[in-house]
CHARMM-style PDB file with segment names, atoms N, HN, CA, C and O in Angstrom:
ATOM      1  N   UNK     1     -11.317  35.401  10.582  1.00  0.00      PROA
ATOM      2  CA  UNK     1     -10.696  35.832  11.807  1.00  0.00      PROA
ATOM      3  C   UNK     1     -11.535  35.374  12.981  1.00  0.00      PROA
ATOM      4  O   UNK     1     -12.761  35.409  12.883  1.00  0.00      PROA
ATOM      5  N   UNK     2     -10.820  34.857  14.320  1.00  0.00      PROA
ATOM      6  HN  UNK     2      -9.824  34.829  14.399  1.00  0.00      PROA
ATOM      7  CA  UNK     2     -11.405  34.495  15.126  1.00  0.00      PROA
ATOM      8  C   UNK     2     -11.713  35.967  16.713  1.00  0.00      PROA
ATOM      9  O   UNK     2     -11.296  37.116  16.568  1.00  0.00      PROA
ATOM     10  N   UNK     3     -12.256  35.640  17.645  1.00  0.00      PROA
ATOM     11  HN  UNK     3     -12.596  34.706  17.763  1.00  0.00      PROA
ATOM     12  CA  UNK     3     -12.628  36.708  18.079  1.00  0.00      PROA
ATOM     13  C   UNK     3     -11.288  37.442  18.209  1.00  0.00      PROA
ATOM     14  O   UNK     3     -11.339  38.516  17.610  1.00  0.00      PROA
ATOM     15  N   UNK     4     -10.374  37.266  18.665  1.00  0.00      PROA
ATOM     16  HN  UNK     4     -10.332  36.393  19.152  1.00  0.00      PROA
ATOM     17  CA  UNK     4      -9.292  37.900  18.944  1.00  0.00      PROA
ATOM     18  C   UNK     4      -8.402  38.560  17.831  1.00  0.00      PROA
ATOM     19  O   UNK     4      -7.476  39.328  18.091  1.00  0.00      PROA
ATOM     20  N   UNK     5      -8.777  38.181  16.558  1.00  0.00      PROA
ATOM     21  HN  UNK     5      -9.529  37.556  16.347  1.00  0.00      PROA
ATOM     22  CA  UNK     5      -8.502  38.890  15.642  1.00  0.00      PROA
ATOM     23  C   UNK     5      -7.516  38.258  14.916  1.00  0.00      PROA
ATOM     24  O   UNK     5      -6.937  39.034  14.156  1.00  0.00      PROA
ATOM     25  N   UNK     6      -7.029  36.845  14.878  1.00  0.00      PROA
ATOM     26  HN  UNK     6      -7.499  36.214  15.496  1.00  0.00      PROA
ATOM     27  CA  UNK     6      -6.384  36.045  14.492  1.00  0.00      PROA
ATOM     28  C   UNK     6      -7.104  35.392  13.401  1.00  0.00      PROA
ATOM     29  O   UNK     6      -8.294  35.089  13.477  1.00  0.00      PROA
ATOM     30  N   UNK     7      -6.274  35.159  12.265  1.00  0.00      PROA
ATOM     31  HN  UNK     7      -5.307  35.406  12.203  1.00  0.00      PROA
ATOM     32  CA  UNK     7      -6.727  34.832  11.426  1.00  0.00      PROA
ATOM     33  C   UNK     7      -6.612  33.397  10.866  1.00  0.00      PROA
ATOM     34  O   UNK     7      -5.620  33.041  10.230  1.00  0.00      PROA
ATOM     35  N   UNK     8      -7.948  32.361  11.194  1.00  0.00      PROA
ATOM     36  HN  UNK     8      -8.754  32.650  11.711  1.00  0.00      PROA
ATOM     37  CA  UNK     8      -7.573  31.180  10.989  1.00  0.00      PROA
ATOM     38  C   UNK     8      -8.297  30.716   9.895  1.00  0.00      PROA
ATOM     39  O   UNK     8      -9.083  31.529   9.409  1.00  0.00      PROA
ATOM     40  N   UNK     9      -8.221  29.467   9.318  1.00  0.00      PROA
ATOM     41  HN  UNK     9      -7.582  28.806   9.712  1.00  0.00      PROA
ATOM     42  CA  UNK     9      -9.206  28.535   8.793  1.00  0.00      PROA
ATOM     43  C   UNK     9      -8.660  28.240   7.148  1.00  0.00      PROA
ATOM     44  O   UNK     9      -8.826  27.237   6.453  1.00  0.00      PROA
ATOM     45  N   UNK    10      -7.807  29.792   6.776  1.00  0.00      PROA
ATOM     46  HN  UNK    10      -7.672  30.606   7.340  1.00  0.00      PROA
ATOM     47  CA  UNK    10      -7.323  29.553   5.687  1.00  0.00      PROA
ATOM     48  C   UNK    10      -6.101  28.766   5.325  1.00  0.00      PROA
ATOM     49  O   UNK    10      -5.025  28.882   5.912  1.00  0.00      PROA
ATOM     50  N   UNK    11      -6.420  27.663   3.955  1.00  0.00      PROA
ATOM     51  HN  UNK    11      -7.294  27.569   3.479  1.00  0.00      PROA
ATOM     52  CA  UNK    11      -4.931  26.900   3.687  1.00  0.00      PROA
ATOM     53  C   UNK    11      -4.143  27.813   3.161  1.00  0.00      PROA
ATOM     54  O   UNK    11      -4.720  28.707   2.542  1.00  0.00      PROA
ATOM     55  N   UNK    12      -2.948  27.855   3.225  1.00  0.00      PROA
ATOM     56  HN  UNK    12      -2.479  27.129   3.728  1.00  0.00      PROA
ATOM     57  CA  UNK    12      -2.030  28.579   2.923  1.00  0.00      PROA
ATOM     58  C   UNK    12      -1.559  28.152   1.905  1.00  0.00      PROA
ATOM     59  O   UNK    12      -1.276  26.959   2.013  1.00  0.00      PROA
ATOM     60  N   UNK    13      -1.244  28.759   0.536  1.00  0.00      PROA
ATOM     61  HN  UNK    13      -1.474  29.728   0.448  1.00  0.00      PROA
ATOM     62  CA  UNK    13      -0.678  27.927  -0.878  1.00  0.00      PROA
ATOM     63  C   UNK    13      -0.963  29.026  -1.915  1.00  0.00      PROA
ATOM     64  O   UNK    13      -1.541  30.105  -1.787  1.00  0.00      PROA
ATOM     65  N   UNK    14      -0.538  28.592  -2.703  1.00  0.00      PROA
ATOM     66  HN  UNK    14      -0.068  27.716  -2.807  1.00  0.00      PROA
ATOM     67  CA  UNK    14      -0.645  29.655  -4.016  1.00  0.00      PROA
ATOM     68  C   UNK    14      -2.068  29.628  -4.631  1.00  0.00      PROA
ATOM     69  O   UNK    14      -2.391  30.556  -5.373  1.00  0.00      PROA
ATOM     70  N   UNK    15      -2.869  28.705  -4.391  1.00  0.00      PROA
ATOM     71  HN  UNK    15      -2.607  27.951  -3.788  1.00  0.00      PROA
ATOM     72  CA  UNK    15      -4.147  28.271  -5.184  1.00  0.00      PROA
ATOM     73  C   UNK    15      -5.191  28.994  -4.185  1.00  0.00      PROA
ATOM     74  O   UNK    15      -6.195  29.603  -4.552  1.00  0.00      PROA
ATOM     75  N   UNK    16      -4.805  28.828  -2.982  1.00  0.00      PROA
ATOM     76  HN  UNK    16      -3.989  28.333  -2.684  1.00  0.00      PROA
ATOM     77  CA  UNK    16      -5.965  29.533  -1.869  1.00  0.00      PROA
ATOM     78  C   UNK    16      -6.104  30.831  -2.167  1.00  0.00      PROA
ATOM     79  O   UNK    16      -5.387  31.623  -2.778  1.00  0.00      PROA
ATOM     80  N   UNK    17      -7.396  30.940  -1.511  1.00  0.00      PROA
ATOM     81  HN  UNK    17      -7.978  30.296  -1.015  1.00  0.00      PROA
ATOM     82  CA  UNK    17      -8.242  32.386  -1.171  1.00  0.00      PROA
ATOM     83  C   UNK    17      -8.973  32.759  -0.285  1.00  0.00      PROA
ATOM     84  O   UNK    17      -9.876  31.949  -0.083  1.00  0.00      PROA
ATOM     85  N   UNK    18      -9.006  33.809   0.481  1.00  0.00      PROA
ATOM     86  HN  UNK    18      -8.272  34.468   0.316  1.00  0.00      PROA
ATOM     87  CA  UNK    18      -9.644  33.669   1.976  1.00  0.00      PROA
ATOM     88  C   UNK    18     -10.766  34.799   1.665  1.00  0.00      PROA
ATOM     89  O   UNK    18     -10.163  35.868   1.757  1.00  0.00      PROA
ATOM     90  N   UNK    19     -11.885  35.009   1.396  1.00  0.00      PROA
ATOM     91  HN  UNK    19     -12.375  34.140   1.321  1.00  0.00      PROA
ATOM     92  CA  UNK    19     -12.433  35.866   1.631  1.00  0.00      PROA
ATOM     93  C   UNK    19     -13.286  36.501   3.058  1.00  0.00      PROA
ATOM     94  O   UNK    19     -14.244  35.849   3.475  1.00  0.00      PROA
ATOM     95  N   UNK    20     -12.914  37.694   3.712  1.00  0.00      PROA
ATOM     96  HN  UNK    20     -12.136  38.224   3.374  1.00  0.00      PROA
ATOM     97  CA  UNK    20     -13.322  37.982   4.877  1.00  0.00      PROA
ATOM     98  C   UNK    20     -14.224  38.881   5.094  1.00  0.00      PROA
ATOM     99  O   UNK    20     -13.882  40.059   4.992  1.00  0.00      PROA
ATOM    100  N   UNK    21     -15.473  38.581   5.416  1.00  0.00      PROA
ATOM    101  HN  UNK    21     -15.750  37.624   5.499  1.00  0.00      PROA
ATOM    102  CA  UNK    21     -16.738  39.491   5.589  1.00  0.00      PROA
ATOM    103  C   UNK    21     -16.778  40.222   6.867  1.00  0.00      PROA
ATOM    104  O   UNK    21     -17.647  39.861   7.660  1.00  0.00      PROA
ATOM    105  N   UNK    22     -16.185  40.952   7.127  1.00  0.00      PROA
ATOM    106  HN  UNK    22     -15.478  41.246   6.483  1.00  0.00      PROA
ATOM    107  CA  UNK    22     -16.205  41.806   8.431  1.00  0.00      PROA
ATOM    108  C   UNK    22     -17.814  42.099   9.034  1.00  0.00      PROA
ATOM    109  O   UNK    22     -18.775  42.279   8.285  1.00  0.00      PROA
ATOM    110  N   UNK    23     -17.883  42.105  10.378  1.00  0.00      PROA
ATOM    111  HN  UNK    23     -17.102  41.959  10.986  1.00  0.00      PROA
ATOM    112  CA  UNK    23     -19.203  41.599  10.534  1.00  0.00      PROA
ATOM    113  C   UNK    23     -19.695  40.736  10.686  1.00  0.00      PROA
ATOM    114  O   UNK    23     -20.630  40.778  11.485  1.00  0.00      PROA
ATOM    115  N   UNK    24     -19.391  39.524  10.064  1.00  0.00      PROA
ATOM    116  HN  UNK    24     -18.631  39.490   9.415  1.00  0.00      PROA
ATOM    117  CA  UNK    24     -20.085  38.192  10.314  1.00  0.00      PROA
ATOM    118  C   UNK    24     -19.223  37.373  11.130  1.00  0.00      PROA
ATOM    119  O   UNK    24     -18.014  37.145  11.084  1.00  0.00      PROA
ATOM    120  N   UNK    25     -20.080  37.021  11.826  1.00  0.00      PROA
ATOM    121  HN  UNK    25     -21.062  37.207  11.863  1.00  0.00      PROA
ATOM    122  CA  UNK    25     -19.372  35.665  12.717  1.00  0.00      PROA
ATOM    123  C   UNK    25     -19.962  34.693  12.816  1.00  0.00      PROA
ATOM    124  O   UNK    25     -20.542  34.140  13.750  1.00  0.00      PROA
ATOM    125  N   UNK    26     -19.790  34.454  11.706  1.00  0.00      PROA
ATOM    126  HN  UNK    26     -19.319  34.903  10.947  1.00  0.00      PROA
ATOM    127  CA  UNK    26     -19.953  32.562  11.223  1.00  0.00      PROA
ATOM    128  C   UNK    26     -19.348  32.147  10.064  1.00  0.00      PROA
ATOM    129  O   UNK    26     -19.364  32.947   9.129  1.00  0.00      PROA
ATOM    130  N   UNK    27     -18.829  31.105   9.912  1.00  0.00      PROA
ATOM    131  HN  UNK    27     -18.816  30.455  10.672  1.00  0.00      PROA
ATOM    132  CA  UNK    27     -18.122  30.585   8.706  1.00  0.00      PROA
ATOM    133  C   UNK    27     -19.061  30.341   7.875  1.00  0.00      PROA
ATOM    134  O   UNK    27     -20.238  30.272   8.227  1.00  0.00      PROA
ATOM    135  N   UNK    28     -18.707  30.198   6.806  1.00  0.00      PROA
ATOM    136  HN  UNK    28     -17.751  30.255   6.520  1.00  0.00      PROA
ATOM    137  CA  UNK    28     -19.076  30.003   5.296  1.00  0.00      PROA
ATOM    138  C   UNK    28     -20.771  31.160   5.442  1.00  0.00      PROA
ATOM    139  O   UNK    28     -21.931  30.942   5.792  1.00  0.00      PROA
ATOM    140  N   UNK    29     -20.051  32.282   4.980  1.00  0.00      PROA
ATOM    141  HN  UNK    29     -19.108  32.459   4.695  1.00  0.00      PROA
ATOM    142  CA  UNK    29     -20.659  33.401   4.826  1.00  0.00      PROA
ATOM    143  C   UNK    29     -21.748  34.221   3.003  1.00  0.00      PROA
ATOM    144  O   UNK    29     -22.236  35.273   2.590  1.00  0.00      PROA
ATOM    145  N   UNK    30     -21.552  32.867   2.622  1.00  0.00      PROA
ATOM    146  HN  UNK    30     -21.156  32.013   2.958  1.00  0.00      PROA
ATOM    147  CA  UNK    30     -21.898  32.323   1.327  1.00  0.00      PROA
ATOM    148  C   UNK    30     -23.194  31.745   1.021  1.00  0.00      PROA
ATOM    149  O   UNK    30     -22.998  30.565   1.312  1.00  0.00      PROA
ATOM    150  N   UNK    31     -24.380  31.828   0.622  1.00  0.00      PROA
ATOM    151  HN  UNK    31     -24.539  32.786   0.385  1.00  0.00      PROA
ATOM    152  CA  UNK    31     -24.555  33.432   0.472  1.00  0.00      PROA
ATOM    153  C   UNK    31     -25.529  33.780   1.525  1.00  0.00      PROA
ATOM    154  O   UNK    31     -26.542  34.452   1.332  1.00  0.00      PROA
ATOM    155  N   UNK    32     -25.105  33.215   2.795  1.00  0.00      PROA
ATOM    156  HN  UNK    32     -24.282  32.670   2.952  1.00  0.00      PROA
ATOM    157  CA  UNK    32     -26.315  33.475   3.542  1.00  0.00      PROA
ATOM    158  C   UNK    32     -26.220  35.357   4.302  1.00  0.00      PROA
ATOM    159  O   UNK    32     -27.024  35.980   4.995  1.00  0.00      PROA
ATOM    160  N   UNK    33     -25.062  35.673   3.827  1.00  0.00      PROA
ATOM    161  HN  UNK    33     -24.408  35.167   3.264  1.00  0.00      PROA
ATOM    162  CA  UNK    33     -25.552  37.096   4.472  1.00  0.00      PROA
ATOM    163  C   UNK    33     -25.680  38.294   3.645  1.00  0.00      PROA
ATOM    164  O   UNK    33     -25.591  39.469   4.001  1.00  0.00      PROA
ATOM    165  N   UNK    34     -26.013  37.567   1.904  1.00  0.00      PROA
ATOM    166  HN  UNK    34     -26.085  36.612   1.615  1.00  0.00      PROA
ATOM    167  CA  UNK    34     -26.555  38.121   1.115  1.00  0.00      PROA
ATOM    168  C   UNK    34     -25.203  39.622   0.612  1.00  0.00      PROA
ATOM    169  O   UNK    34     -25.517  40.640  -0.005  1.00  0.00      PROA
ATOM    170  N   UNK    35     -23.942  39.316   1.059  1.00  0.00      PROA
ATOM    171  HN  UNK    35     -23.686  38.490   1.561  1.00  0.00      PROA
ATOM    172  CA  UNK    35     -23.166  40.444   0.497  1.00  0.00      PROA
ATOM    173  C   UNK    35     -22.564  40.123  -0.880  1.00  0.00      PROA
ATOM    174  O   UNK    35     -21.717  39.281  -1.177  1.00  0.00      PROA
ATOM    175  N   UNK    36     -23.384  41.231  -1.835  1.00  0.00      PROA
ATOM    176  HN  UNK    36     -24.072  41.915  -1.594  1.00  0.00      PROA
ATOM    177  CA  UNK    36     -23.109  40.930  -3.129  1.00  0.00      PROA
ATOM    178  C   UNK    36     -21.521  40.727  -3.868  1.00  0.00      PROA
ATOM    179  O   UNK    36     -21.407  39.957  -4.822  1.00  0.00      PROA
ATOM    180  N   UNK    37     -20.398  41.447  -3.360  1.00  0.00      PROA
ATOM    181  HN  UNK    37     -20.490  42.073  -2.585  1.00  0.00      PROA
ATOM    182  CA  UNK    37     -19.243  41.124  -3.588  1.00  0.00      PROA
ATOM    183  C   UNK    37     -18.987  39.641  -3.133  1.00  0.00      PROA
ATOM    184  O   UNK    37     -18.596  38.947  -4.071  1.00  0.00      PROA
ATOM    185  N   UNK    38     -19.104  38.984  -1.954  1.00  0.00      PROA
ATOM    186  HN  UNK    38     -19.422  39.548  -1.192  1.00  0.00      PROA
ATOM    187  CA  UNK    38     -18.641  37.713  -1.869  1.00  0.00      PROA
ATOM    188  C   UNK    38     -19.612  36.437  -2.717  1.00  0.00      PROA
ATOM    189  O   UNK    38     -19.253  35.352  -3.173  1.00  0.00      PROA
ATOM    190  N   UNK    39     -20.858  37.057  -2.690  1.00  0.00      PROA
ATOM    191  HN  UNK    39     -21.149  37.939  -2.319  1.00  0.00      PROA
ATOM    192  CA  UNK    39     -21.924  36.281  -3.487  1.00  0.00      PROA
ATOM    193  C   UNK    39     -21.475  35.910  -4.890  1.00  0.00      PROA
ATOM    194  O   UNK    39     -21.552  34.793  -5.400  1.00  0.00      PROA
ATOM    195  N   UNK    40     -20.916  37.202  -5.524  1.00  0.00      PROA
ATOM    196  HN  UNK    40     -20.853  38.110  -5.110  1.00  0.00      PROA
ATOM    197  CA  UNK    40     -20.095  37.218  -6.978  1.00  0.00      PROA
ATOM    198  C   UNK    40     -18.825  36.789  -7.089  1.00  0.00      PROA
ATOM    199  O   UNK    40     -18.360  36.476  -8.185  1.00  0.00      PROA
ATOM    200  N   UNK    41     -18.137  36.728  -5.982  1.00  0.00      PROA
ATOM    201  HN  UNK    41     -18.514  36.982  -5.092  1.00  0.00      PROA
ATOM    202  CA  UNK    41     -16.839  35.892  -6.212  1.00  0.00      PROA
ATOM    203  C   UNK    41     -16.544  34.440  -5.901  1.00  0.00      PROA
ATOM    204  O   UNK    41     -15.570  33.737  -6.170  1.00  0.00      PROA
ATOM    205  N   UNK    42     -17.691  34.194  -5.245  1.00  0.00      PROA
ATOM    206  HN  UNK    42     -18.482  34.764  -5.026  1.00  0.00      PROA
ATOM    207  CA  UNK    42     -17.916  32.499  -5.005  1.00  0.00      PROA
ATOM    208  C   UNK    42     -18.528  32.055  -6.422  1.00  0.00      PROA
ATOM    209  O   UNK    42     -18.131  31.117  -7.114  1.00  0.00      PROA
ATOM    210  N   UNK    43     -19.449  32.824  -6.665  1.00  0.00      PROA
ATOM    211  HN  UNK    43     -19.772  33.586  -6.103  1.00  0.00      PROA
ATOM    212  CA  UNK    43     -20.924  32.343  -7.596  1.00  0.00      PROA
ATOM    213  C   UNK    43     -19.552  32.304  -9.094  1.00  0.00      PROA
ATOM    214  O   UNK    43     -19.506  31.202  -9.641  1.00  0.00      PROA
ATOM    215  N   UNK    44     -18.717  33.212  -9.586  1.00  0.00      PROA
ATOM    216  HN  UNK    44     -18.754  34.107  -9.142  1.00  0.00      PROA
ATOM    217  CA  UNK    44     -17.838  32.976 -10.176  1.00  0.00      PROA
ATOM    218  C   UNK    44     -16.837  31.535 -10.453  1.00  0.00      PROA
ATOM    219  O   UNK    44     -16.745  30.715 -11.366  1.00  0.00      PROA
ATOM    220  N   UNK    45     -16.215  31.730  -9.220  1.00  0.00      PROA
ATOM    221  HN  UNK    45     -16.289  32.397  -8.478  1.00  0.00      PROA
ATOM    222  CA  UNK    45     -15.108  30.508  -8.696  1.00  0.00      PROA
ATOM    223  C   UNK    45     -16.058  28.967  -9.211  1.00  0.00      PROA
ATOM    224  O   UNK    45     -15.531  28.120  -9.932  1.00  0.00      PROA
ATOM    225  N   UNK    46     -17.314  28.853  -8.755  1.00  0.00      PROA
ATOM    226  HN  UNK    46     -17.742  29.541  -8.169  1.00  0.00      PROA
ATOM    227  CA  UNK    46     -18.149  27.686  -8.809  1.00  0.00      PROA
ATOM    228  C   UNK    46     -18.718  27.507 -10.514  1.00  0.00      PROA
ATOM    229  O   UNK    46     -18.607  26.440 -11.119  1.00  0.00      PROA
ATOM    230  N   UNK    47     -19.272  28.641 -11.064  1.00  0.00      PROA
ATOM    231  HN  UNK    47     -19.362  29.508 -10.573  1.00  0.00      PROA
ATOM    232  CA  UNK    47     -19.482  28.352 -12.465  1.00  0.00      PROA
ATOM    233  C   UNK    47     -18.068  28.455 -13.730  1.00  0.00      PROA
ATOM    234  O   UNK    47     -18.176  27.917 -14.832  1.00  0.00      PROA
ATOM    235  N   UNK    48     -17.071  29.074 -13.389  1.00  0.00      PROA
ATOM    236  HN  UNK    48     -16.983  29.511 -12.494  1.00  0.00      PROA
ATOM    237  CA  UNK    48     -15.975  28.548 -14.306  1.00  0.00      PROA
ATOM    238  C   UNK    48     -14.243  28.801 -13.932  1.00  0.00      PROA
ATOM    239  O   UNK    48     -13.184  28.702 -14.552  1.00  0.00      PROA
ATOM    240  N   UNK    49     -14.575  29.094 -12.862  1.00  0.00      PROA
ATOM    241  HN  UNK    49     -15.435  29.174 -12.358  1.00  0.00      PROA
ATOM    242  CA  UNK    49     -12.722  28.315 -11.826  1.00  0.00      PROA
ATOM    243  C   UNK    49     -11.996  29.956 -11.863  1.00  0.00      PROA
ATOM    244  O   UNK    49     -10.912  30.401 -11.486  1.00  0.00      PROA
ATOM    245  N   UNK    50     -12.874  30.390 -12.340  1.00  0.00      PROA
ATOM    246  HN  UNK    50     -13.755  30.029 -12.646  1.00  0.00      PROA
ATOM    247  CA  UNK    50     -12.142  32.487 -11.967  1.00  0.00      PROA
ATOM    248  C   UNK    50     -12.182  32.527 -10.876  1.00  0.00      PROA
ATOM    249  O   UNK    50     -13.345  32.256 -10.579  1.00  0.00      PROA
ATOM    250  N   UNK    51     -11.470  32.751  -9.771  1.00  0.00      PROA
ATOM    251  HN  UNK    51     -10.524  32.971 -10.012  1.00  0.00      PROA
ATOM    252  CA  UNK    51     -10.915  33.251  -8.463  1.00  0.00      PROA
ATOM    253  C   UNK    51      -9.885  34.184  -8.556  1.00  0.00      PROA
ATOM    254  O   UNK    51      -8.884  34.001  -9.250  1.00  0.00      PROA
ATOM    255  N   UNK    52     -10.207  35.737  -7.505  1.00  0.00      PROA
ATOM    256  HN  UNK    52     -11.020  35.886  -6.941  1.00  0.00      PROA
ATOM    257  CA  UNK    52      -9.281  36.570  -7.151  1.00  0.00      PROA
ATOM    258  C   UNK    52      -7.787  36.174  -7.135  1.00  0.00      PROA
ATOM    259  O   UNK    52      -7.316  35.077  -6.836  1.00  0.00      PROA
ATOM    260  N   UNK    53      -7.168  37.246  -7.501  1.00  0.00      PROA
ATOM    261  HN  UNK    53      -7.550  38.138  -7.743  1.00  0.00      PROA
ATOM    262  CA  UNK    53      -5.885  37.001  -7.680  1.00  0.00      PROA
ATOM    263  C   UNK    53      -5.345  36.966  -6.229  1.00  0.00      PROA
ATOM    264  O   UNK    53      -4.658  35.984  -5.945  1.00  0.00      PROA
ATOM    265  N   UNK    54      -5.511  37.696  -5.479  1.00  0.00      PROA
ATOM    266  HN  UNK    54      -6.069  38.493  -5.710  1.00  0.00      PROA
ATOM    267  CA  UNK    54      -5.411  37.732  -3.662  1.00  0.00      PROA
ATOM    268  C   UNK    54      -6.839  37.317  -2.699  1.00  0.00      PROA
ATOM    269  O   UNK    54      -8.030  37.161  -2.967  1.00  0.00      PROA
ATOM    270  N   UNK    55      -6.120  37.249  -1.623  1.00  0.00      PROA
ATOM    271  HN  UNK    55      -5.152  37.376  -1.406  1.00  0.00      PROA
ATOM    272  CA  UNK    55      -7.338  37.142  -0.502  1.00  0.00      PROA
ATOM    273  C   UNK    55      -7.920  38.690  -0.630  1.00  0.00      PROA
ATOM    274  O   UNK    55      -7.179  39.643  -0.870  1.00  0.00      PROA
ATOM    275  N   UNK    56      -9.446  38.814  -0.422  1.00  0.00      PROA
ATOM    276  HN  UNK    56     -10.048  38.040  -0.226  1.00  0.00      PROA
ATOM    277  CA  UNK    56     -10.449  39.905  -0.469  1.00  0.00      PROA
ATOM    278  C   UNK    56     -11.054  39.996   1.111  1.00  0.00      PROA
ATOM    279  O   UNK    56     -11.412  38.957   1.667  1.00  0.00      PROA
ATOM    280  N   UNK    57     -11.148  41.337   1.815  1.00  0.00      PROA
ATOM    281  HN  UNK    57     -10.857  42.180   1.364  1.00  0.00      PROA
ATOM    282  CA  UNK    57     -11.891  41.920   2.536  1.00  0.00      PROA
ATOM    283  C   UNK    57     -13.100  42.873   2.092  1.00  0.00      PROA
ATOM    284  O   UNK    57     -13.235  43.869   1.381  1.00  0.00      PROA
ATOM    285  N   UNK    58     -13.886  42.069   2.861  1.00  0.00      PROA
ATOM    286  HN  UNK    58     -13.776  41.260   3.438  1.00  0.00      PROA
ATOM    287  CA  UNK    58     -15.136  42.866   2.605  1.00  0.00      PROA
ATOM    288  C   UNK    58     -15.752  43.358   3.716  1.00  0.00      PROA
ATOM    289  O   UNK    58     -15.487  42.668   4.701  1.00  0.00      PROA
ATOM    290  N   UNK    59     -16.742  44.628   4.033  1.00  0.00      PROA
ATOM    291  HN  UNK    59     -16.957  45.188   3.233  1.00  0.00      PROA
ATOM    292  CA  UNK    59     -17.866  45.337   4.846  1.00  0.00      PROA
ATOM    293  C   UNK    59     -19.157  44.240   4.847  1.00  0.00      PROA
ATOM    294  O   UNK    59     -19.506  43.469   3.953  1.00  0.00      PROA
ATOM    295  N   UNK    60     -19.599  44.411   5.881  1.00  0.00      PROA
ATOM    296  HN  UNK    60     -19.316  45.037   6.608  1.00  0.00      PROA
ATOM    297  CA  UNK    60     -20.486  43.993   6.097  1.00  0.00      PROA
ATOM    298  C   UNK    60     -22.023  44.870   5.080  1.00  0.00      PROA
ATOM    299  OT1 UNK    60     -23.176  44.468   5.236  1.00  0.00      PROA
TER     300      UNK     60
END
């Protein structure tokens, strides 16, 4: 989401996934702000192609 609360950057398709770290404002939030839910669903996706069934919100 951008400041206004619009939500950009994600492709839209059946294969996509947007994960949103509330709190952070900077892209690719992976793993530099150390939040263990997005840390585990990337670190997943990258070692054997498991990705959420929906887009995920997360707390800072």
């Amino acid at each position: 989401m951008n400041a206004a609360g619009t939500r950009v950057g994600a492709p839209s398709g059946r294969w996509s996934r947007l994960i949103t770290l509330h709190g952070a404002r900077v892209h690719a939030v992976h793993p530099r702000h150390g939040n263990i839910c997005v840390n585990d669903t990337v670190n997943a996706y990258v070692a054997d192609g498991r990705s959420p069934s929906r887009d995920l919100t997360r707390q800072r």
